[in-house]
C-alpha positions as CSV (number, residue, x, y, z in Angstrom):
1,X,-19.1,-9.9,-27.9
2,X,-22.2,-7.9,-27.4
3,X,-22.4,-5.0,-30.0
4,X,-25.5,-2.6,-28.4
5,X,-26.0,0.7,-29.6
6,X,-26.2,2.7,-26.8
7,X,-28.3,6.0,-26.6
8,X,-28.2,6.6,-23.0
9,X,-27.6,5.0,-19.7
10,X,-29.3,5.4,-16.1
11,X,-27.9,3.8,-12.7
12,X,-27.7,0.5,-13.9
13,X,-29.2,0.4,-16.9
14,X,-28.3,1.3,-20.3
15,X,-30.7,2.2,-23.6
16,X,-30.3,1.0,-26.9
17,X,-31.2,2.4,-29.9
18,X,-33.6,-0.5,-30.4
19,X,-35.5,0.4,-27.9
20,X,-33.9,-2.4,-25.6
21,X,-32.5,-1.8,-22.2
22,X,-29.8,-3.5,-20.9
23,X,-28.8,-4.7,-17.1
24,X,-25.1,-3.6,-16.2
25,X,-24.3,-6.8,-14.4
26,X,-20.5,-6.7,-14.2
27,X,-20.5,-2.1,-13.3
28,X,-18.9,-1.7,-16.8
29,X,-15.3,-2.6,-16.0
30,X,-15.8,-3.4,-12.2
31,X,-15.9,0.4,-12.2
32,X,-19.6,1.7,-12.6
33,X,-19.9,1.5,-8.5
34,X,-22.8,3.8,-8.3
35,X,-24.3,3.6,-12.0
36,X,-24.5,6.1,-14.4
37,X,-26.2,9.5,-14.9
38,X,-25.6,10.0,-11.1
39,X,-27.4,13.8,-10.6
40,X,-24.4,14.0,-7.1
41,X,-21.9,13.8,-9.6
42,X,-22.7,15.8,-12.1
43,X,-23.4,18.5,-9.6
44,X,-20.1,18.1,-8.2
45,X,-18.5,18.9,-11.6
46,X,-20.8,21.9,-12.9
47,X,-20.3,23.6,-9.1
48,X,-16.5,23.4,-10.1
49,X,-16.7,23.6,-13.8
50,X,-18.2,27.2,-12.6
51,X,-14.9,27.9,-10.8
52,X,-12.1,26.8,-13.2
53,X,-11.0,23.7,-14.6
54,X,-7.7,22.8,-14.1
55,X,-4.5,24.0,-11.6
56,X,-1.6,22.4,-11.2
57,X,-0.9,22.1,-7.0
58,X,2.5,23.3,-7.4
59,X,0.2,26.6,-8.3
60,X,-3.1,27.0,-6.9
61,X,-4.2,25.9,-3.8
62,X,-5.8,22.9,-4.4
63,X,-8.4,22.9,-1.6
64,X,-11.1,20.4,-3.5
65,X,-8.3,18.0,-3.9
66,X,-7.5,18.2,0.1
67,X,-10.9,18.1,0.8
68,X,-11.1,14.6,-1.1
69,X,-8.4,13.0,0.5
70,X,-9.7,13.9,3.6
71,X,-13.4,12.2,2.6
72,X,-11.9,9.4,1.0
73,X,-10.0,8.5,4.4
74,X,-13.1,9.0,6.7
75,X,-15.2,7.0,4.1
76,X,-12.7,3.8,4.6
77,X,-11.8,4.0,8.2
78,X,-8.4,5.4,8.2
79,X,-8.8,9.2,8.9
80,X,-5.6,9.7,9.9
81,X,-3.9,8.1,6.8
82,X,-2.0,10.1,4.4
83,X,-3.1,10.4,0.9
84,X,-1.1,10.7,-2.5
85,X,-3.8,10.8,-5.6
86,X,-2.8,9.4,-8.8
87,X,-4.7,9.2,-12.7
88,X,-5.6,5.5,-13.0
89,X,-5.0,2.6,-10.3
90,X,-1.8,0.9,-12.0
91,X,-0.2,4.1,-11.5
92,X,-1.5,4.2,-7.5
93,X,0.0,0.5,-7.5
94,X,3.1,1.9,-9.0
95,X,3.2,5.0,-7.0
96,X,2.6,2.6,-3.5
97,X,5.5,0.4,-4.7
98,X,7.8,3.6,-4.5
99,X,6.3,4.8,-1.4
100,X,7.0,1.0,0.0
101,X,11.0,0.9,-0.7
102,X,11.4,4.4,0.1
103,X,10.2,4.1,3.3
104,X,11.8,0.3,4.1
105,X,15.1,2.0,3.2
106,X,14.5,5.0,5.5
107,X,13.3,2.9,8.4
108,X,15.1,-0.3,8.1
109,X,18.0,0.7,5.7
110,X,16.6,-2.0,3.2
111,X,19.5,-3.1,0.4
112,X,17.1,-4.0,-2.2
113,X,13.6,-3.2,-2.7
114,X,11.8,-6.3,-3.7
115,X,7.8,-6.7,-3.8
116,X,6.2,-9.9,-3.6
117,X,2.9,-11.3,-5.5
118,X,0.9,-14.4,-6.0
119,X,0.9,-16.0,-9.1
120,X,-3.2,-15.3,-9.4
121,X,-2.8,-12.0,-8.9
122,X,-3.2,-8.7,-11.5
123,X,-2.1,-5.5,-10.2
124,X,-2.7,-2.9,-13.4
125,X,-1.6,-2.6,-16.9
126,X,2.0,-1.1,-17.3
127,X,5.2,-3.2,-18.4
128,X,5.9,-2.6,-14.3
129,X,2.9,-4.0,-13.0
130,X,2.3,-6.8,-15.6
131,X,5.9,-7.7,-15.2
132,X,5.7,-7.9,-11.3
133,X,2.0,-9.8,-11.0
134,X,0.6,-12.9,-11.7
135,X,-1.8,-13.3,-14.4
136,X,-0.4,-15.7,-16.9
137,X,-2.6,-14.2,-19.8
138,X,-1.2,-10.8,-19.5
139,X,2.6,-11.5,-18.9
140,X,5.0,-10.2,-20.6
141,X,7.1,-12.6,-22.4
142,X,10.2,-13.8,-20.0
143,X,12.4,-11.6,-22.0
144,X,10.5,-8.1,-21.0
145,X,9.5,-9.4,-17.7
146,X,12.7,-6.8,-16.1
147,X,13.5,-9.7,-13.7
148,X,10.1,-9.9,-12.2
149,X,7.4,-12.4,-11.4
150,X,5.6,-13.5,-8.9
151,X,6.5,-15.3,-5.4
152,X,3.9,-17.0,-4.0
153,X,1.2,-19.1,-4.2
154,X,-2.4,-17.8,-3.0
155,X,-4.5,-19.5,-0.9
156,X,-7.0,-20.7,-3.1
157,X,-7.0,-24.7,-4.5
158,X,-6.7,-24.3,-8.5
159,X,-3.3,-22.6,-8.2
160,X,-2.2,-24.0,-4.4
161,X,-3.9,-27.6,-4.0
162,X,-3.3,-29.5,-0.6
163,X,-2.8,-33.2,0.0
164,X,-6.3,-34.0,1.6
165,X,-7.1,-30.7,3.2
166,X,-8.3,-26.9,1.7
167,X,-6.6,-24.1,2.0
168,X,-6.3,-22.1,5.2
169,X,-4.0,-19.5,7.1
170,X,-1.2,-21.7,7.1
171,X,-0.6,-21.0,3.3
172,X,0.9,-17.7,4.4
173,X,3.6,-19.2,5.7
174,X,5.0,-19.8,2.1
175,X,5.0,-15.7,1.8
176,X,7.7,-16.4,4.8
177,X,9.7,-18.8,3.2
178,X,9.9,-16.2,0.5
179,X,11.0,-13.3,2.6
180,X,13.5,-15.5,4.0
181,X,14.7,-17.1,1.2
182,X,15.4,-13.8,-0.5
183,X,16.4,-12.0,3.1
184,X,14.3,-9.5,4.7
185,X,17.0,-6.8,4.2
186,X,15.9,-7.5,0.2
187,X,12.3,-7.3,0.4
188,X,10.5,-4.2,0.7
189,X,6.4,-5.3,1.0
190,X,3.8,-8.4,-0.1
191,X,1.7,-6.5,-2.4
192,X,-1.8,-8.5,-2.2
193,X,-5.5,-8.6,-3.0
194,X,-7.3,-8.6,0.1
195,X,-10.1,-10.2,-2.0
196,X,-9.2,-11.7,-5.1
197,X,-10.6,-10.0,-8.4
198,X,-10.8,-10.8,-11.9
199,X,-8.6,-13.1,-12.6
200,X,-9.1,-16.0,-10.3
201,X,-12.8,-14.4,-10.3
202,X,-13.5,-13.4,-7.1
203,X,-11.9,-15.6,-4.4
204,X,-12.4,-15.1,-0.5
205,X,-9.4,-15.7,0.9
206,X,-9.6,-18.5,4.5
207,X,-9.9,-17.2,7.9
208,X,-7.2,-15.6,9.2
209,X,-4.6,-16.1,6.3
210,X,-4.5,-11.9,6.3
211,X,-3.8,-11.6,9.5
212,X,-1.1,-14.0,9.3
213,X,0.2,-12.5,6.6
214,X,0.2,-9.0,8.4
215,X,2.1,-10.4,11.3
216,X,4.4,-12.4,9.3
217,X,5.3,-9.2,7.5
218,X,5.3,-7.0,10.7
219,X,7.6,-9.7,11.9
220,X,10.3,-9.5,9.1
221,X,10.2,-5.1,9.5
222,X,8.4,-6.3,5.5
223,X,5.2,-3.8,4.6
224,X,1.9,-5.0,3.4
225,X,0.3,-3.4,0.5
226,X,-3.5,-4.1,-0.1
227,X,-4.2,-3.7,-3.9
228,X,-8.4,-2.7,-3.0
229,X,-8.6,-1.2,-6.9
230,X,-11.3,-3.0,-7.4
231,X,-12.7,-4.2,-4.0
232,X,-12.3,-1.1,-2.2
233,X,-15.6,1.4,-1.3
234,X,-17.8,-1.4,-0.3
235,X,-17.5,-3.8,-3.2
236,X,-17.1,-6.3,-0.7
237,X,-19.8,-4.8,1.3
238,X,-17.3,-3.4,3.9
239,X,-15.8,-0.1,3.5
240,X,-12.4,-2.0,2.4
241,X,-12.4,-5.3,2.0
242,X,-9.6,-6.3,4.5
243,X,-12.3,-5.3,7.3
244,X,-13.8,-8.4,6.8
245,X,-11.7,-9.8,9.1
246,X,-9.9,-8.9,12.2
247,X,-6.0,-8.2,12.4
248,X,-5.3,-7.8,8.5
249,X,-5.3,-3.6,8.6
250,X,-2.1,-3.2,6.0
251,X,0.4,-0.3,6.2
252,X,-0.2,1.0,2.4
253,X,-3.9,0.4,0.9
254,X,-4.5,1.6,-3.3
255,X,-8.5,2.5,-4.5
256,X,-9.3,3.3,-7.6
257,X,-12.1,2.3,-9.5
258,X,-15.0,2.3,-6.6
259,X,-13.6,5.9,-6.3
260,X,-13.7,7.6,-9.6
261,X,-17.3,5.0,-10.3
262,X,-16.7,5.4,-14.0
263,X,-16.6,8.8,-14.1
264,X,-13.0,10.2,-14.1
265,X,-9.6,8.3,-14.0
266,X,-7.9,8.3,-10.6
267,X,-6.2,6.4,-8.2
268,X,-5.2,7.1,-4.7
269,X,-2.4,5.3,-2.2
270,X,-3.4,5.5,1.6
271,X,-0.6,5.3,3.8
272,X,-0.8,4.6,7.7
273,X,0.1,7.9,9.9
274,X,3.5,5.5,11.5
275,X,4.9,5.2,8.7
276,X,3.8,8.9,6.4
277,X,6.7,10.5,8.0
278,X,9.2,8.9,6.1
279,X,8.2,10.2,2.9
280,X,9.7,13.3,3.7
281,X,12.3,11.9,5.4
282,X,16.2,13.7,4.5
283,X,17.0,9.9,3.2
284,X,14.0,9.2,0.9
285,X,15.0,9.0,-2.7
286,X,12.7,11.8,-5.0
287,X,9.6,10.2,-5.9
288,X,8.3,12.3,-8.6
289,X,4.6,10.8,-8.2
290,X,2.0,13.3,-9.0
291,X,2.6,14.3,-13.1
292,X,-0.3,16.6,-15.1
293,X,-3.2,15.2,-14.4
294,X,-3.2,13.4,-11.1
295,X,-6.5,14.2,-9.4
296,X,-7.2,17.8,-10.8
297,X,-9.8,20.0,-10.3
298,X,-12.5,18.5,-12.5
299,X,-11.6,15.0,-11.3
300,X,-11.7,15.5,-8.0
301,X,-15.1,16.8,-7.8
302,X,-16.3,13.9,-10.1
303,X,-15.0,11.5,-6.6
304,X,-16.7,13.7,-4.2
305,X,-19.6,13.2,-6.1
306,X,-19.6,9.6,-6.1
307,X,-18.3,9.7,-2.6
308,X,-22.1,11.2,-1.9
309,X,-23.8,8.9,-3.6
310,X,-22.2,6.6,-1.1
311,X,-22.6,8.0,1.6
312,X,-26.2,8.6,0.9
313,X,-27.1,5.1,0.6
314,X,-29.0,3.0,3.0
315,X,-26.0,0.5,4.5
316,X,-29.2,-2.2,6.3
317,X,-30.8,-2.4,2.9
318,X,-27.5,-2.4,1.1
319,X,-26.1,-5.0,3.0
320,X,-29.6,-7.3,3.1
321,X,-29.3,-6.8,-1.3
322,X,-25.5,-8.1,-1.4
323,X,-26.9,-11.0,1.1
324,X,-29.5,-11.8,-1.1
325,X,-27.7,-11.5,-4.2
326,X,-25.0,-13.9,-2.9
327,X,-27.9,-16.7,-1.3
328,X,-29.1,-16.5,-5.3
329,X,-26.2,-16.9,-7.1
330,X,-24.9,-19.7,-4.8
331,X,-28.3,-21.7,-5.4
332,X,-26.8,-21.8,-9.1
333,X,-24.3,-24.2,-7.9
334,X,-26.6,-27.1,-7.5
335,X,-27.1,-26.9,-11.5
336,X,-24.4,-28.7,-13.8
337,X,-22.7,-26.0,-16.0
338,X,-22.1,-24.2,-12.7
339,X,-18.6,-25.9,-10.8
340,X,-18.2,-23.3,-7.9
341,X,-19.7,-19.5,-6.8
342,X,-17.8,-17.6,-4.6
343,X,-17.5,-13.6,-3.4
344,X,-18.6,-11.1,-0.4
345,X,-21.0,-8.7,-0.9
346,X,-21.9,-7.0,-4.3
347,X,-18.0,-9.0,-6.0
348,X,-18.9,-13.0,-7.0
349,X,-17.5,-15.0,-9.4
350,X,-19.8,-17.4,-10.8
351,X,-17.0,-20.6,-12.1
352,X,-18.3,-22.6,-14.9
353,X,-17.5,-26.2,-16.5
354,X,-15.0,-25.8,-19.5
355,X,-16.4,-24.0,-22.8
356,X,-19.9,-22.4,-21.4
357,X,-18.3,-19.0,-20.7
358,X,-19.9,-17.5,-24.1
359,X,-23.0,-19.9,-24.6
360,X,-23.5,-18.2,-21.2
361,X,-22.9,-15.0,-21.7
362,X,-25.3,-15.0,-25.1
363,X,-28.0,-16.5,-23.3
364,X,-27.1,-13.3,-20.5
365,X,-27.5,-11.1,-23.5
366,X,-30.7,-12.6,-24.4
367,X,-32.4,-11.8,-21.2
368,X,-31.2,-8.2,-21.1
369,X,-28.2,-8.7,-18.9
370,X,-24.3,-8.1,-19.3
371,X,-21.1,-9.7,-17.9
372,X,-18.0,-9.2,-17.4
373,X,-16.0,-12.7,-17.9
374,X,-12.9,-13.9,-15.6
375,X,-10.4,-16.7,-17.1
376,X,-6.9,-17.4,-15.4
377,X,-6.8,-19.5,-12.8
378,X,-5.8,-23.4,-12.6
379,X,-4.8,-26.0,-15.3
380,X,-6.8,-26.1,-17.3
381,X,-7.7,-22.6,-17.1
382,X,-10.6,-22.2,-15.0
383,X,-13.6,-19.7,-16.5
384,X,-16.6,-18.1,-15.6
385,X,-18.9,-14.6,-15.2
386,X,-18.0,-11.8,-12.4
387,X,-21.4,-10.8,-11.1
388,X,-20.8,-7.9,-9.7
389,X,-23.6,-5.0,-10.1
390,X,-23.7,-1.1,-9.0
391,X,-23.6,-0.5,-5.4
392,X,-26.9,1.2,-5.6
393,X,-28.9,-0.8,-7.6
394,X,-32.4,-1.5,-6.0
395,X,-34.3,-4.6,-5.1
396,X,-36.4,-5.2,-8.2
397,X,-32.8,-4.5,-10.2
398,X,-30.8,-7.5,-8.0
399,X,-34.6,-10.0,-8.4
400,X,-34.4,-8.9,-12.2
401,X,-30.4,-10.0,-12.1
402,X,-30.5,-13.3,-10.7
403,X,-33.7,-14.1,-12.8
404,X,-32.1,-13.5,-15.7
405,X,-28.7,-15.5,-14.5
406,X,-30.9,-18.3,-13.4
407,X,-32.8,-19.0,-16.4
408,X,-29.9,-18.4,-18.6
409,X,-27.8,-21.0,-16.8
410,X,-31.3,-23.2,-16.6
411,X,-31.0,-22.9,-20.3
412,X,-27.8,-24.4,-20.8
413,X,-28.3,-27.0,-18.5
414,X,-31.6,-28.2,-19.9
415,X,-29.6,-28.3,-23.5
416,X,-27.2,-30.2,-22.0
């Protein structure tokens, strides 16, 4: 693992104390969406650092925190969406999995509360979350799982292979099987990855298995919960990335990272304005969601900003970079280490034969460029780089990216 000294960072780039500078290829964490040192952040915060700090919303007003939610809904399309704002995204997965079997039990008097997953999926970091999702490497032993695991396959071939055909929309008719199998009166919402993130590394999912999986839900009274923590905010190049295609809108969608960009810890669950209501219902159990720092002052301000930087972009040259980026990166595949590329917009995963994930990622390093690896999907364990670099990065920073990840992977193929 890379062990820079860093002395200061702008957009993309951070300094060493080597005088070196260093391509953030991978946004830190899948989370440095607009960079760092952004100025329309960091006037966001001193304009409310000025005012105060902190307030609890049980006390003061908290006008900056509506004002968010009311941004953050326009930004993605869903203005009329309701808004609960969380610290971190496994806590806005957590918090929509409340919000999911409240409402079920309101609406459709639901016995049980169950939430479905695919066994490539990773939905945050808390014994809940790890329990309920499906990345093998981050599963809890069978004896802390609390009873949970994944349900279905996903539609991608190293976890769901077909007898002389890919995958394609029909493969959400195993989510039905599922529902069924269990009863829909047991199952409260499919909790899903429009796009799929780290730990497949970055898989598109066929045409029109979303929708299917919206109307098999729809049909069953079963919700569908878009876990867009990492692809939401134009990751995918579209404001979320279920607007890629047509029909697959789902009732709850969780952001996170493309929202707080690195700068604060938050989370937010979107709910659809059919179903808000019956939060509030007389029947909903207490859903004590919020806690002591969910989206204060400070943090709030630190989204707007980012939020601005956003909205400030240029969407024709943004979208003609994340084109560009993707026609590079899938040239790689013609070389030998390189077994598959795949993603949408600024999110790919770049797969790689067995045991080149770290010559690859030295010879990265070498040419002034950092990754951010993906290993869990298929037997055996498929492995390979997420390329995935800040929103606003310029044109000569995407040519000095895919240089670098050319020659690198040129490298290793040349050495054999």
């Amino acid at each position: 693992m890379p062990d820079f000294k860093v002395v200061s960072a702008s957009g993309p780039w951070l300094h060493c104390a080597d005088g070196r500078r260093v391509f953030d290829g991978s946004s830190g964490l899948l989370c440095a969406n607009v960079g760092q040192s952004s100025p329309k952040v960091r006037a966001r915060i001193e304009e409310q650092f000025s005012r105060y700090s902190f307030g609890g919303a049980a006390v003061v007003q908290p006008h900056i925190q509506m004002e968010l939610m009311d941004r953050l809904c326009r930004a993605v399309g869903r203005p009329e969406d309701s808004t609960a704002l969380t610290t971190c995204g496994t806590l806005g997965v957590e918090v929509a999995v409340g919000l999911a079997r409240n409402i079920t039990r309101v609406r459709n008097r639901k016995r049980r509360g169950d939430i479905l997953t695919s066994d490539l999926s990773y939905h945050g970091n808390s014994a809940l979350t790890l329990a309920l999702a499906g990345n093998h490497a981050r599963r809890p032993r069978r004896e802390d799982a609390l009873g949970l695991g994944p349900a279905f396959p996903p539609p991608y071939p190293p976890t769901h292979a077909h007898e002389g055909r890919s995958c394609d929309a029909t493969c959400a008719d195993e989510i039905a099987q599922e529902i069924d199998r269990r009863g829909a009166e047991n199952v409260a919402a499919v909790l899903i990855e429009p796009v799929n993130g780290t730990t497949g590394g970055a898989y598109v999912p066929p045409e029109g298995y979303l929708r299917r999986v919206a109307e098999i839900c729809r049909g069953r009274e079963v919700l569908v919960i878009h876990d867009e923590v990492l692809t939401g905010l134009r990751r995918t190049g579209t404001p979320l990335a279920s607007r890629h295609w047509d029909g697959a809108e789902p009732d709850l969608c969780i952001l996170s990272k493309g929202l707080g960009a690195e700068y604060t810890g938050v989370g937010a669950v979107l709910v659809a304005p059919e179903i808000a209501p019956l939060i509030r219902h007389q029947d909903a159990d207490p859903l004590p969601a919020m806690g002591t720092m969910a989206t204060h002052p400070l943090q709030a301000a630190a989204c707007l900003g980012v939020l601005d930087e956003l909205e400030s972009m240029d969407l024709t040259a943004f979208t003609a970079r994340g084109k560009r980026l993707g026609e590079s990166l899938r040239a790689l595949a013609d070389l030998t280490p390189v077994r598959d590329v795949r993603g949408l917009g600024h999110l790919y995963g770049v797969e790689l034969e067995p045991g080149l994930l770290w010559p690859l990622m030295q010879q990265a390093e070498k040419r002034g460029v950092l990754f951010y690896p993906f290993t869990g999907a298929g037997h055996p364990t498929s492995e390979g780089l997420v390329v995935a670099p800040p929103l606003n990065s310029t044109d000569e920073d995407i040519d000095f990216l895919t240089a670098a990840i050319s020659d690198a992977v040129s490298t290793l193929d040349r050495n054999g």
